[in-house]
C-alpha positions as CSV (number, residue, x, y, z in Angstrom):
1,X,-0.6,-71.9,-76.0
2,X,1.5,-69.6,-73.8
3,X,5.3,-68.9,-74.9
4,X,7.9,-69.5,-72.2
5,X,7.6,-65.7,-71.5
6,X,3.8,-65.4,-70.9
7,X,1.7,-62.6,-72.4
8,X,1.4,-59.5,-70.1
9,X,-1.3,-59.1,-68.2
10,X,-2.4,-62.4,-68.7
11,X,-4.4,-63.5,-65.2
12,X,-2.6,-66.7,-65.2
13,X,0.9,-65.4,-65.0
14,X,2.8,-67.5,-62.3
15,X,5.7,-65.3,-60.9
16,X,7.6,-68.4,-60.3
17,X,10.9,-65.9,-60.0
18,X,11.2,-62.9,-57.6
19,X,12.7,-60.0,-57.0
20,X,15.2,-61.3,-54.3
21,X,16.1,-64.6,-56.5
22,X,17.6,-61.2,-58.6
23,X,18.9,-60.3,-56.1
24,X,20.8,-63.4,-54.3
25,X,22.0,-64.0,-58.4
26,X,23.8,-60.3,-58.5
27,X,25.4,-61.0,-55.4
28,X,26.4,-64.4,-55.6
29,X,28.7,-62.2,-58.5
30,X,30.3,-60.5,-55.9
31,X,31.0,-63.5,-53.6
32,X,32.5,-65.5,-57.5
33,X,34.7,-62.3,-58.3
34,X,36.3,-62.3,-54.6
35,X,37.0,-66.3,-54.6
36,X,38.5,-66.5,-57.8
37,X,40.4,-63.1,-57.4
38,X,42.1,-64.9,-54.3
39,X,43.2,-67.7,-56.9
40,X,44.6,-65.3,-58.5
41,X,46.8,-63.5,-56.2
42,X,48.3,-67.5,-55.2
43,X,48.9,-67.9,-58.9
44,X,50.8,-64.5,-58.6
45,X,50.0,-63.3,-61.8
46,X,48.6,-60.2,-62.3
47,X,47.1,-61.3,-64.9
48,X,45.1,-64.1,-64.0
49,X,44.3,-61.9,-60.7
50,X,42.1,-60.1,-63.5
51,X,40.7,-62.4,-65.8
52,X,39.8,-64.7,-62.7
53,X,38.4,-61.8,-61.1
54,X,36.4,-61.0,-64.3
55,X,35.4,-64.7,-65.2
56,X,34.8,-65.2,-61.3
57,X,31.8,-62.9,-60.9
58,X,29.8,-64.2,-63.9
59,X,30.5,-67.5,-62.5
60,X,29.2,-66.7,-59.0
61,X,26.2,-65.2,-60.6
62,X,25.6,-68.5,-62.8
63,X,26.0,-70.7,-59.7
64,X,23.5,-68.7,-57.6
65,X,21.4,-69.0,-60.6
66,X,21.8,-72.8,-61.5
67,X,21.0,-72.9,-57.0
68,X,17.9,-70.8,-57.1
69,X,16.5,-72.1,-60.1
70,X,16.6,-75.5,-59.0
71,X,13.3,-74.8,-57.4
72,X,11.4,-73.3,-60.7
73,X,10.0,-74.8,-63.7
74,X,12.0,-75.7,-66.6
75,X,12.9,-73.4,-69.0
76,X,11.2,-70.9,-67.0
77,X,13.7,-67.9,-68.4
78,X,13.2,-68.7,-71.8
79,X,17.1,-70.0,-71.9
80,X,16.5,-71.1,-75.9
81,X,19.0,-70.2,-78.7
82,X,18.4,-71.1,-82.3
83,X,20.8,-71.1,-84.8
84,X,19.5,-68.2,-86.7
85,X,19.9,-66.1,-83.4
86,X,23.7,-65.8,-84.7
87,X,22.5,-63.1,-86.9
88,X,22.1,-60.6,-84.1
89,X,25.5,-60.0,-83.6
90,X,25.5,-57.8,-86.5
91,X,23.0,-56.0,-85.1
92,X,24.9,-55.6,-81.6
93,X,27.9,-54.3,-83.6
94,X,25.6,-51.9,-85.4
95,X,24.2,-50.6,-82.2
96,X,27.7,-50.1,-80.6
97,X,29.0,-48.8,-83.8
98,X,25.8,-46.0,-83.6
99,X,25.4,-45.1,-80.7
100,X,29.5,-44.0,-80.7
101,X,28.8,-42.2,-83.3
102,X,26.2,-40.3,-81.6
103,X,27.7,-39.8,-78.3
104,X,30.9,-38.7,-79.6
105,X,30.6,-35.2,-79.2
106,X,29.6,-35.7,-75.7
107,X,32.5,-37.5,-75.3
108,X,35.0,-35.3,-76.4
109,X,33.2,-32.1,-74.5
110,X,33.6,-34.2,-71.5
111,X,36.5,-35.8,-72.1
112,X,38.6,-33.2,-74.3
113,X,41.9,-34.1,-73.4
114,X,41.3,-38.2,-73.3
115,X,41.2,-40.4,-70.9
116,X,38.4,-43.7,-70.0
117,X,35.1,-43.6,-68.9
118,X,34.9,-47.2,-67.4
119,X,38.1,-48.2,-65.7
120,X,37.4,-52.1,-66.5
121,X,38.5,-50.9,-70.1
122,X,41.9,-49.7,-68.9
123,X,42.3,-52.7,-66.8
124,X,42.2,-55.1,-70.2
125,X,44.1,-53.0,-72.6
126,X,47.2,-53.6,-69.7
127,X,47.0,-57.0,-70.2
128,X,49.9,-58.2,-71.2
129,X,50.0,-62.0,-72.0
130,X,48.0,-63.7,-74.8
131,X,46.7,-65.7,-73.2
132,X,45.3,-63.2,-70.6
133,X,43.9,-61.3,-73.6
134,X,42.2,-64.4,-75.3
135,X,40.3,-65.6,-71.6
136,X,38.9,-61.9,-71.3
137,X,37.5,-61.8,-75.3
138,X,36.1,-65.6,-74.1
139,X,34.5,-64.3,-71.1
140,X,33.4,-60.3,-72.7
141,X,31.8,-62.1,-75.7
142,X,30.6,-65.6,-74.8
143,X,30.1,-65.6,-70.6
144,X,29.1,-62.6,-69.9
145,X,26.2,-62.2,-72.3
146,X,24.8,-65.4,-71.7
147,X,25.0,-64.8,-67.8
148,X,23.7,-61.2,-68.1
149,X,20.8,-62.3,-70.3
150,X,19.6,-64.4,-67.8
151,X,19.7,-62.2,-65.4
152,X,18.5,-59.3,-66.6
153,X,16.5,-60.5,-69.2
154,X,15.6,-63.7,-67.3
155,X,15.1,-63.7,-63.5
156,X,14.5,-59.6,-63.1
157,X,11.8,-59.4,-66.2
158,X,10.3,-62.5,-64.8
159,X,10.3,-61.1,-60.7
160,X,8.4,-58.2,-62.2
161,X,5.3,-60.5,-62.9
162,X,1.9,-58.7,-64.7
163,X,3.4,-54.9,-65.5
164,X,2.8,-53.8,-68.7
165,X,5.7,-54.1,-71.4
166,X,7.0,-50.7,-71.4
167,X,7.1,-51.0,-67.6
168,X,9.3,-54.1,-68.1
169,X,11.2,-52.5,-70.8
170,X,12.3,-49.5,-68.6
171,X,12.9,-50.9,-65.5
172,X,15.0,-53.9,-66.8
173,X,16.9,-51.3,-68.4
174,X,17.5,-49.3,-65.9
175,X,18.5,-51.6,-63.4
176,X,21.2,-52.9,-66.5
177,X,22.6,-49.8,-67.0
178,X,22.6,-49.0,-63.0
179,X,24.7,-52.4,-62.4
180,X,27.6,-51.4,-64.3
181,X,27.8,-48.0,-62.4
182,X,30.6,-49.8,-60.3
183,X,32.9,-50.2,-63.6
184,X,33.0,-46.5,-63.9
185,X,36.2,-44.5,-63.8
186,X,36.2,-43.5,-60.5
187,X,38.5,-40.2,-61.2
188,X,35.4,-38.6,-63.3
189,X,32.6,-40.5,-62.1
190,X,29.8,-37.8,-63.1
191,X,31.4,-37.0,-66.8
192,X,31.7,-41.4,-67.4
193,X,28.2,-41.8,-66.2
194,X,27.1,-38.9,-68.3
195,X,28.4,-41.1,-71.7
196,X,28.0,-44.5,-70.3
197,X,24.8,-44.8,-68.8
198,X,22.7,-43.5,-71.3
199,X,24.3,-45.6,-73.6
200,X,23.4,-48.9,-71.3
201,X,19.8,-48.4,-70.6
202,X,19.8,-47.6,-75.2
203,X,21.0,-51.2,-75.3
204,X,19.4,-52.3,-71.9
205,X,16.3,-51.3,-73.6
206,X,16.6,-52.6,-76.8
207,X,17.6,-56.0,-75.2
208,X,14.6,-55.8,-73.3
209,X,12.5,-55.2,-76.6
210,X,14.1,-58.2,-78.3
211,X,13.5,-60.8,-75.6
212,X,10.0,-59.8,-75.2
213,X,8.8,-59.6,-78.7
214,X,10.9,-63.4,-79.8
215,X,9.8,-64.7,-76.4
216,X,13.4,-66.5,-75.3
217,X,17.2,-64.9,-74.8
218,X,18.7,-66.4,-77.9
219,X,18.6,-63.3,-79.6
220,X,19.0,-61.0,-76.7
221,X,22.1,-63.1,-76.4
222,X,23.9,-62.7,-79.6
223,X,23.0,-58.6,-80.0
224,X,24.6,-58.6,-76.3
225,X,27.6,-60.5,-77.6
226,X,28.0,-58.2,-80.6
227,X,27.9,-55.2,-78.7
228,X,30.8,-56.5,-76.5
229,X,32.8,-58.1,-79.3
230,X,33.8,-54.4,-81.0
231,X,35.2,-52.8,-77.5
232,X,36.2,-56.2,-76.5
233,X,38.5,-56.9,-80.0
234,X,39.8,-53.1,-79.8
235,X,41.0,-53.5,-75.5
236,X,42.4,-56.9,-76.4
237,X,44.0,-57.2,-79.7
238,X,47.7,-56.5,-79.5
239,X,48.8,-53.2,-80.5
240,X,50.8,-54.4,-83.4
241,X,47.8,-55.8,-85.0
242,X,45.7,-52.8,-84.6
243,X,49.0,-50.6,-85.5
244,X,49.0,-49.6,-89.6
């Protein structure tokens, strides 16, 4: 019996996703971020100019998703989350927690005086109303690792049909931890991609690994939500609460 995520190599593989189905879903991100971003500047908040901006792109990637995959088989990604799955998030906070830890000094030889390394960081720690703050941990640790998952883990391991495993492993990867290239500080480009990517195509990888070996998302999902939750809690809490 084949999983939803048939075995690799397997002659009977149908690539019922493609490459460009990956890409019309990233874009369709870009086209959600710039529609709800215009909400935004009506409401005249720069707040909600933000967090629409922010929800508004995983959105636009979940509509272009919901369009295209009108056309495939059911359950064709592997969209499946059980509730043991919820253990993962430990292990995402353990993998953010490490691999800080171990790019640390690379941050502080780079970085020796302070400063960001992705500028989508600075924009949420300015946030200034509560509610503002709450929408952004919403959309950090629920929407955008469910939307991510499906497309990185879904649609792009899918488009890549009958490569082997490791092939899939790398290239999904990569292409995660290329994406977020545009969150970057733009000021030290070279020194933030130096600490950041790495770091991505680590969890990009071990996302990858996950979804493979369980054969569905759920537990690519919750790892992905506990490695946001930790950066999300410390740009988003108010200062007073993280103040001793």
């Amino acid at each position: 019996m084949r999983t939803r995520f048939e075995s690799v190599g397997s002659r009977h593989v149908i690539r019922s996703w493609t490459l460009l189905d990956f890409v019309l879903v990233m874009l369709g991100g870009f086209l959600g971020a710039s529609v709800f971003a215009a909400i935004g500047v009506v409401l005249e908040s720069d707040d909600m100019f933000i967090v629409l901006a922010l929800a508004g792109q995983y959105v636009g990637h979940l509509f272009v998703l919901w369009l295209v995959g009108r056309s495939k088989p059911p359950d064709s990604l592997g969209f499946e989350v059980r509730g043991r799955d919820a253990a993962y998030i430990f292990a995402g906070l353990g993998l953010q927690l490490g691999l800080s830890i171990i790019f640390l000094p690379l941050v502080l030889f780079l970085f020796p005086e302070g400063g960001t390394t992705q500028e989508i960081g600075d924009v949420l720690a300015g946030l200034e109303s509560d509610g503002a703050r709450l929408m952004s941990l919403l959309v950090s640790v629920v929407l955008a690792p469910v939307t991510e998952e499906l497309a990185f883990r879904g649609v792009l391991i899918k488009a890549l049909g009958e490569r082997s495993r490791r092939t899939l492993i790398v290239v999904s990867a990569a292409v995660f931890s290329l994406f977020h290239v545009l969150g970057l500080a733009a000021d030290n480009l070279l020194a933030a991609a130096a600490v950041v990517l790495p770091q991505l195509f680590i969890v990009g990888a071990v996302l990858a690994w996950v979804t493979l070996r369980s054969g569905r998302l759920g537990p690519a999902i919750f790892l992905h939500s506990g490695w946001n939750l930790l950066a999300a809690l410390i740009l988003l809490l108010p200062p007073e609460i993280l103040s001793p």
